[in-house]
C-alpha positions as CSV (number, residue, x, y, z in Angstrom):
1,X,-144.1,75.0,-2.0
2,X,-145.4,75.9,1.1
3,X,-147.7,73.5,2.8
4,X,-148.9,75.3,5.6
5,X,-151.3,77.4,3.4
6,X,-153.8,75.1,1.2
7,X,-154.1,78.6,-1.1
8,X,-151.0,79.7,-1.3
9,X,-149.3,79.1,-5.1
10,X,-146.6,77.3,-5.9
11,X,-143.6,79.3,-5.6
12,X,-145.0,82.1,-3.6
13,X,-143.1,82.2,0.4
14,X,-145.3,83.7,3.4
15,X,-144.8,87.3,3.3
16,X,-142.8,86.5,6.3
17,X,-140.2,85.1,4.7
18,X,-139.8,87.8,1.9
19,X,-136.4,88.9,3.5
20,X,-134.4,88.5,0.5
21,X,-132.1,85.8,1.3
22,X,-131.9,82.1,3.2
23,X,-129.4,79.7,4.2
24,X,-128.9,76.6,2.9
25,X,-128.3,73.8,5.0
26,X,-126.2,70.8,3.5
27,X,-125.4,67.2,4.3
28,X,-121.7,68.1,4.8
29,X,-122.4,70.8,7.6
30,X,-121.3,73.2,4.2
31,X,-123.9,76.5,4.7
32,X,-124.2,79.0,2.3
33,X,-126.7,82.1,1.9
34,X,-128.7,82.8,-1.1
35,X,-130.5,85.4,-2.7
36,X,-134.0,84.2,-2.6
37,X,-136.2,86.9,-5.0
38,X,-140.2,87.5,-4.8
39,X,-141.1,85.7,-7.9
40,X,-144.7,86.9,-7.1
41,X,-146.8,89.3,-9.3
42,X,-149.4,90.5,-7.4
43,X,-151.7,92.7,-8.8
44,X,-155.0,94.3,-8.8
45,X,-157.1,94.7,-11.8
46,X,-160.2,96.3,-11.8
47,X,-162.7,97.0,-14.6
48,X,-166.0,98.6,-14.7
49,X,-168.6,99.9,-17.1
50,X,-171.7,101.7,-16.1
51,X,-174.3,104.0,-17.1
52,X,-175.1,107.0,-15.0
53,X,-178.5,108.7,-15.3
54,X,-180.1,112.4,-14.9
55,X,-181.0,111.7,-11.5
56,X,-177.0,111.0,-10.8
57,X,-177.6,107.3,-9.9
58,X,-175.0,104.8,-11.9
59,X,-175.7,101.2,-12.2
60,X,-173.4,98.8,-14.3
61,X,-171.0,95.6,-13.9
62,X,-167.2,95.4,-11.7
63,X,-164.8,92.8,-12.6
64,X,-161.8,92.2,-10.3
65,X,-158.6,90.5,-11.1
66,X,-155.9,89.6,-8.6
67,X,-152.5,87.6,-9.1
68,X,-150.0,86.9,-5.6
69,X,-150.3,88.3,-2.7
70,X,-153.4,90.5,-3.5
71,X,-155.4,87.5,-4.3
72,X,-153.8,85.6,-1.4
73,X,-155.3,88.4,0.8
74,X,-158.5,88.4,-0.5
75,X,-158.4,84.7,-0.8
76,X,-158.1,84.2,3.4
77,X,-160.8,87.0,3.7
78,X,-163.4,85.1,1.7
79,X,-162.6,81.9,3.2
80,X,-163.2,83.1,6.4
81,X,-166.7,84.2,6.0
82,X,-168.7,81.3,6.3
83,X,-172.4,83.0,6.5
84,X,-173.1,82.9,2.9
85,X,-176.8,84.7,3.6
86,X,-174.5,87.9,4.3
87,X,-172.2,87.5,0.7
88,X,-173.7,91.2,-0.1
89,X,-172.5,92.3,3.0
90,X,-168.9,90.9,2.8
91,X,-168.0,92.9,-0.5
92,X,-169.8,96.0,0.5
93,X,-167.8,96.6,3.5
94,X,-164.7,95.7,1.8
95,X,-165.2,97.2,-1.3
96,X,-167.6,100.0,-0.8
97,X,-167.9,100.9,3.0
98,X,-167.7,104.6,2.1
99,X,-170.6,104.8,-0.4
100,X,-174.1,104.8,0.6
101,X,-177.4,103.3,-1.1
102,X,-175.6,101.1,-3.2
103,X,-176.7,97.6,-4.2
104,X,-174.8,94.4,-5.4
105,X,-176.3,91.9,-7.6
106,X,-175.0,88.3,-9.3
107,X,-171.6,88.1,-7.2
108,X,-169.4,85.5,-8.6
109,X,-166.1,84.4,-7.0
110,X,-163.7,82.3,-8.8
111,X,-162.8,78.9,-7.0
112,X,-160.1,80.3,-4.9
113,X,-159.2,76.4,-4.1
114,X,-157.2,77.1,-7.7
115,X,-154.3,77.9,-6.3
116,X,-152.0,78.7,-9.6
117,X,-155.0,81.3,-10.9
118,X,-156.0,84.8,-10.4
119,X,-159.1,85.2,-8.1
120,X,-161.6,86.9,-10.1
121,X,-164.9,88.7,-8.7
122,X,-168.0,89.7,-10.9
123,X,-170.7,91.8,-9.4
124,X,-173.6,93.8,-10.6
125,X,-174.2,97.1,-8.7
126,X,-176.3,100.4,-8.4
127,X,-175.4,103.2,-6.8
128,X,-178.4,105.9,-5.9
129,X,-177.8,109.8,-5.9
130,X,-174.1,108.6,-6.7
131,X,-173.5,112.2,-8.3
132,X,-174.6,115.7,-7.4
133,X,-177.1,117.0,-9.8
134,X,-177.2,120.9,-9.5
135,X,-179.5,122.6,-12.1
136,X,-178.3,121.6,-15.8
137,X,-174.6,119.7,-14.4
138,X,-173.9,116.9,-12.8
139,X,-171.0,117.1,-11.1
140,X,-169.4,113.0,-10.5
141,X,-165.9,111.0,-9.9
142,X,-165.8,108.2,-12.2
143,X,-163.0,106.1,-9.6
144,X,-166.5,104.9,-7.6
145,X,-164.2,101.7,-6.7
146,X,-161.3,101.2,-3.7
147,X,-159.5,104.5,-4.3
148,X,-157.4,106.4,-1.6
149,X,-159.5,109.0,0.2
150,X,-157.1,110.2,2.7
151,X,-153.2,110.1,2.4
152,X,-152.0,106.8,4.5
153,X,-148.3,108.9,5.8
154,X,-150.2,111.4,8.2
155,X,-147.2,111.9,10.7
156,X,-144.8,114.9,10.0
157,X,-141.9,112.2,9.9
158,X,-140.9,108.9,10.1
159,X,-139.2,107.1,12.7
160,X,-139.1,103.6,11.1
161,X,-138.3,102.5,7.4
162,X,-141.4,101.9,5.2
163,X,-142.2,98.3,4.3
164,X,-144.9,98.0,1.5
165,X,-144.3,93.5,2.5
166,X,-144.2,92.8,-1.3
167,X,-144.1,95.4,-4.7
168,X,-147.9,95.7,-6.5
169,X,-149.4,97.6,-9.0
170,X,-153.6,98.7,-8.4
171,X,-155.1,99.0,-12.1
172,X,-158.6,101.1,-12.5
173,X,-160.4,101.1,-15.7
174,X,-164.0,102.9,-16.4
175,X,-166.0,102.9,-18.7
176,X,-169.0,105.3,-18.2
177,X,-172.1,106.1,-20.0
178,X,-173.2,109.3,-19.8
179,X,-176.8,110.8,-20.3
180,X,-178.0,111.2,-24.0
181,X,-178.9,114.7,-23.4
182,X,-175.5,115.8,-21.7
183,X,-172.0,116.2,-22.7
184,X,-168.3,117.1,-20.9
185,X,-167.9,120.3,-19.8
186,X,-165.0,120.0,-17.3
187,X,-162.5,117.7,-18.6
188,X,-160.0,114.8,-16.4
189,X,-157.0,116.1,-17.7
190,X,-154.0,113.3,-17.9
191,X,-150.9,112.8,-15.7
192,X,-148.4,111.1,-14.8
193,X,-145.6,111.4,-12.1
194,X,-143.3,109.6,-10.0
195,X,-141.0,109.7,-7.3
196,X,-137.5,110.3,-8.4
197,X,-136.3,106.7,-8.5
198,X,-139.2,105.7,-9.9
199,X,-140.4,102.8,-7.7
200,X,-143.6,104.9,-7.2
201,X,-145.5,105.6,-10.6
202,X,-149.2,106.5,-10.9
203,X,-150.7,107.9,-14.2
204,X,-154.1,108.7,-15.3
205,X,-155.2,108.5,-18.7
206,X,-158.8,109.8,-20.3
207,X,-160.4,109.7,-23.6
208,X,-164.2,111.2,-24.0
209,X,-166.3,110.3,-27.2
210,X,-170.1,111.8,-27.3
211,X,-171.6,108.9,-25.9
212,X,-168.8,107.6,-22.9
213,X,-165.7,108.4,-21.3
214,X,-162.8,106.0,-20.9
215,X,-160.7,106.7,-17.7
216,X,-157.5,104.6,-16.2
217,X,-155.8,104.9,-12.8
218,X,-152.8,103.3,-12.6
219,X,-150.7,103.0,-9.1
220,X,-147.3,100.9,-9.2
221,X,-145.1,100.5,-6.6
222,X,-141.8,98.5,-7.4
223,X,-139.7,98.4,-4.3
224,X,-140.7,96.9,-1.2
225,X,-138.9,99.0,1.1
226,X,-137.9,102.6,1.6
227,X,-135.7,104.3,4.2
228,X,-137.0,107.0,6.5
229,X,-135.2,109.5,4.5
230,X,-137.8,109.0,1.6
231,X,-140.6,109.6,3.7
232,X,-141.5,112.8,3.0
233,X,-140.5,112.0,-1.4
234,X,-143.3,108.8,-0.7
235,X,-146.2,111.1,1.5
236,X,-145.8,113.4,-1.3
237,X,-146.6,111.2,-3.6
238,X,-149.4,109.6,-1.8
239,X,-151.0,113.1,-1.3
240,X,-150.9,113.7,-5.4
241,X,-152.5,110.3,-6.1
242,X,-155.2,111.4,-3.7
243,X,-155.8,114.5,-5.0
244,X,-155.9,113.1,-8.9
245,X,-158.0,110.2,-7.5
246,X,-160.7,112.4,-5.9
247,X,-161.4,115.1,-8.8
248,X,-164.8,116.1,-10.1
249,X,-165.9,115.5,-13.4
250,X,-168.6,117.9,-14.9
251,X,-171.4,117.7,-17.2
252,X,-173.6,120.0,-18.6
253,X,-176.8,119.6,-21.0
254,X,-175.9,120.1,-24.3
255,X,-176.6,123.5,-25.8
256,X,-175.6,125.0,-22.8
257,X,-171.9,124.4,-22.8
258,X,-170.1,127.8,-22.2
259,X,-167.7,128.2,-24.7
260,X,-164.3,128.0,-23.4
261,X,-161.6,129.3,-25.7
């Protein structure tokens, strides 16, 4: 237990302190070092289900989940914002800073005094002119929510190892609606791929039924550190998540779906 941190679980070191080992310090002057693992989970879950309209707004509910470090994170953010007027505020620039004309409604927060709990967020939102309506299609990414725009390993190479502080795993689900009067026309085809030891993993499964699609993006990465040899395995793999985070979905009015065998 650490009782420097009033929201910090039981069980869960400073990120600090995640070196792997510490000494022991006995009453006979006897040391000894020990393996000391990260007994943390920390996780992201979100989940979302919303209904997007002709006009290409989307309006619907978010639930967040987070376990360890993630919610420990969040936890220190939310505590530190005291101006409760301005709670719309908080989660749109941490949430949504890249999306314009959006509005939050019926935020709830979890007590994040319960330290041994994940944090969970509920939020209502709409999102105006989300999509791009052309003619009959509407043209939309369903990952509206805290995906990777741009690849975070820019530089041509790496001077220092890469330290990720703790392992995590960032869980998207959708659910979306679509319009009665239109149906899939360009598919979200599924993937999956990893980097050859398989500490990075991302997949993305879809499943479309007339009336909704069902989408998952799944990012997991299960080492903590990686040599500067790696870098360009670990860009790589950054730059596919990207681009399979950032595709276009398309929909056309029904009756006019070009047929594509």
């Amino acid at each position: 237990m650490d009782a420097t941190d009033s929201l910090r679980e039981f069980n869960q070191l400073p990120i600090n302190d995640l070196n792997g080992e510490g000494l022991r310090l006995q009453e006979d002057l006897q040391s000894k070092w020990l393996q000391i693992p990260n007994l943390t989970s920390s996780n992201e879950q979100v989940i979302s289900e919303f209904n997007l309209d002709e006009n290409g707004s989307i309006y619907g509910y978010v639930n967040i989940k987070y376990t360890g470090f993630q919610a420990l994170k969040f936890k220190h953010e939310y505590k530190n914002f005291s101006d409760t007027s301005k709670i719309e505020s908080f989660f749109k620039n941490r949430y949504f800073s890249t999306i314009e004309d959006i509005s939050l409604d019926s935020i709830k927060v979890k007590d994040i005094r319960l330290i041994n709990e994940p944090t969970e967020i509920k939020m209502k939102f709409r999102i105006e002119n989300y999509a791009t309506v052309s003619d009959d299609r509407i043209y939309i990414n369903p990952l509206f929510f805290n995906v990777y725009k741009n690849n975070p390993f820019k530089n041509e190479e790496r001077r220092f190892p890469i330290d990720f502080e703790y392992t995590f795993s960032d869980k998207i689900t959708i659910v979306m609606e679509v319009p009665e009067d239109y149906e899939v026309e360009e598919k979200l085809n599924p993937v999956q791929f990893s980097t050859p030891d398989k500490n990075l993993k991302f997949r993305k499964l879809t499943q479309y039924n007339p009336s909704n699609i069902f989408y998952i993006s799944d990012l997991k990465v299960l080492s903590e550190q990686f040599s500067i040899y790696e870098y360009e395995v670990i860009k790589d793999f950054y730059q596919n998540v990207v681009d399979q985070q950032n595709k276009t979905l398309v929909l056309k009015k029904k009756g006019n779906i070009i047929n594509q065998n």
